[in-house]
C-alpha positions in Angstrom: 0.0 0.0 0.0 2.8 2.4 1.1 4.3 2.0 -2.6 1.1 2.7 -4.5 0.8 5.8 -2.6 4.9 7.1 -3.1 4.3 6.2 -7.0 0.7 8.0 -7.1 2.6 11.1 -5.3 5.3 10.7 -7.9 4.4 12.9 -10.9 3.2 15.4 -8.4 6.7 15.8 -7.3 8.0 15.9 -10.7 7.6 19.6 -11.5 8.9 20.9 -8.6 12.5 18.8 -9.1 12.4 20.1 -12.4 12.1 23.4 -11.9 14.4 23.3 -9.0 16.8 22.0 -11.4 17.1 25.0 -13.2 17.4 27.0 -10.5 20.9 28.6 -9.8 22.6 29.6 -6.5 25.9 32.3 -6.9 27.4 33.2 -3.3 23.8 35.0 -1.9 22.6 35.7 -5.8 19.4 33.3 -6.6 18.4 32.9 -10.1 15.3 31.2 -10.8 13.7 29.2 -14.0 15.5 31.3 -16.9 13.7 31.4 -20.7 13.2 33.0 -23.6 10.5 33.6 -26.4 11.3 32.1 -29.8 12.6 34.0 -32.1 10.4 35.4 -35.1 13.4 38.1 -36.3 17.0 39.1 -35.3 16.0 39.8 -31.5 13.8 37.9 -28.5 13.4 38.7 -24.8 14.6 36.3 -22.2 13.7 36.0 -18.7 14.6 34.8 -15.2 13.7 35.8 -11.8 17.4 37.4 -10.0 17.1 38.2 -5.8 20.0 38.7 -3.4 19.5 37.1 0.1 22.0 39.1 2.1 21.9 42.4 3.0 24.4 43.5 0.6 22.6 43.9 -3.5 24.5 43.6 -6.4 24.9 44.8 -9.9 24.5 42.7 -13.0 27.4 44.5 -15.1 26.9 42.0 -18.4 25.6 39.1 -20.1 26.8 37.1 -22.9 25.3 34.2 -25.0 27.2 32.5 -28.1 23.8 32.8 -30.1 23.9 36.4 -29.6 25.8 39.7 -30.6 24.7 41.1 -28.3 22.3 41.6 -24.1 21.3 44.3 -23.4 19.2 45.0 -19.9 15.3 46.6 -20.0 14.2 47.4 -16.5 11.2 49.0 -18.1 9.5 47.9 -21.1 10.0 50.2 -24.2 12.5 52.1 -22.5 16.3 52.4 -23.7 18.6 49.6 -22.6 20.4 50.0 -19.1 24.1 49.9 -18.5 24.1 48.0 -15.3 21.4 46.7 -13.6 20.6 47.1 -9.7 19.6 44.3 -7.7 18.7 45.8 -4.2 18.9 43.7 -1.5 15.5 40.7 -0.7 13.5 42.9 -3.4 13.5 39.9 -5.9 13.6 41.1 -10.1 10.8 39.4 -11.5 10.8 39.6 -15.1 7.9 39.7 -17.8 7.1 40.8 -21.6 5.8 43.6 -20.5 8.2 44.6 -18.0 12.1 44.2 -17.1 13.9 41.5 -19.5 17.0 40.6 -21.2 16.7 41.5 -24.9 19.3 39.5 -27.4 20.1 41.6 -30.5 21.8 40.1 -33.7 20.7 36.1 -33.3 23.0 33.9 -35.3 20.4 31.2 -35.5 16.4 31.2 -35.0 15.4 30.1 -31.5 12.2 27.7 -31.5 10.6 26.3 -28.6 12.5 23.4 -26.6 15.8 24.9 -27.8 18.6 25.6 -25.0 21.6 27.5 -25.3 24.2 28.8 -22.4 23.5 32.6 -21.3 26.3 33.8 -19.1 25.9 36.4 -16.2 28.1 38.5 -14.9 27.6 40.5 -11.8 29.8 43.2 -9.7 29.7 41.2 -5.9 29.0 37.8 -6.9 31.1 37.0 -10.2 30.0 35.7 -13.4 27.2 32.6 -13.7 26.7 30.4 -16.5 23.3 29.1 -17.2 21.0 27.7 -19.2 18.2 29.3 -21.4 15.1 27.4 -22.5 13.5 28.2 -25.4 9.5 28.2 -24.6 6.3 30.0 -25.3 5.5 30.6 -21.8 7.5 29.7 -18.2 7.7 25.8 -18.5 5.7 25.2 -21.4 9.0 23.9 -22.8 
């Protein structure tokens, strides 16, 4: 009886250890489920949630991606690009379409949905991060 139930709990679990997966940890930076929109042109959006759990914030200074000329930051929707990018400290970033966002400029490649490709993050207090971008039409629609 005990086993029926752990494997009938089973999928429930699943999502949670996969989106823990993608999850990333740098010294007291937390970045959660990163992702990005598929391409339809030369530029997309990418997203991930980025909070600092001390009391010190940090600054994300650049980003990178082989697939990529260039990252540029968007606090604000249909503003100008940002040179840096405040993190203040337990005041998590959450990002959206409408909102702040990662914008990659000059694609080498169309991005379509369950793609992945390395993004790497570089911030002022807690070094650069390498992670991994999914490609998907919504968070974990992958």
């Amino acid at each position: 009886m005990l086993r029926r139930r752990a494997f009938l709990a089973l999928p429930a679990l699943l999502p949670a250890a996969v989106a823990e997966a993608h999850s990333y940890r740098q010294g007291e930076l937390m970045i959660g489920h990163a992702w990005c929109l598929p391409s339809t042109g030369a530029t997309t959006k990418a997203f991930m949630p980025l909070a600092v759990s001390g009391s010190r914030g940090d600054v994300l200074v650049r980003a990178t991606t082989p697939v990529a000329e260039a990252v540029a930051f968007h606090p604000t929707a249909g503003q100008p690009a940002a040179a840096r990018w405040e993190i203040a400290p337990r005041r998590p970033v959450g990002m959206r379409a409408d909102g702040p966002h990662l914008m990659l400029t000059g694609l080498k490649r169309p991005l379509a949905v369950r793609d992945r490709f390395p993004l790497t993050l570089v911030f002022e207090n807690n070094g650069a991060k390498d992670i991994e971008i999914w490609v998907e039409s919504s968070p974990y629609s992958g």
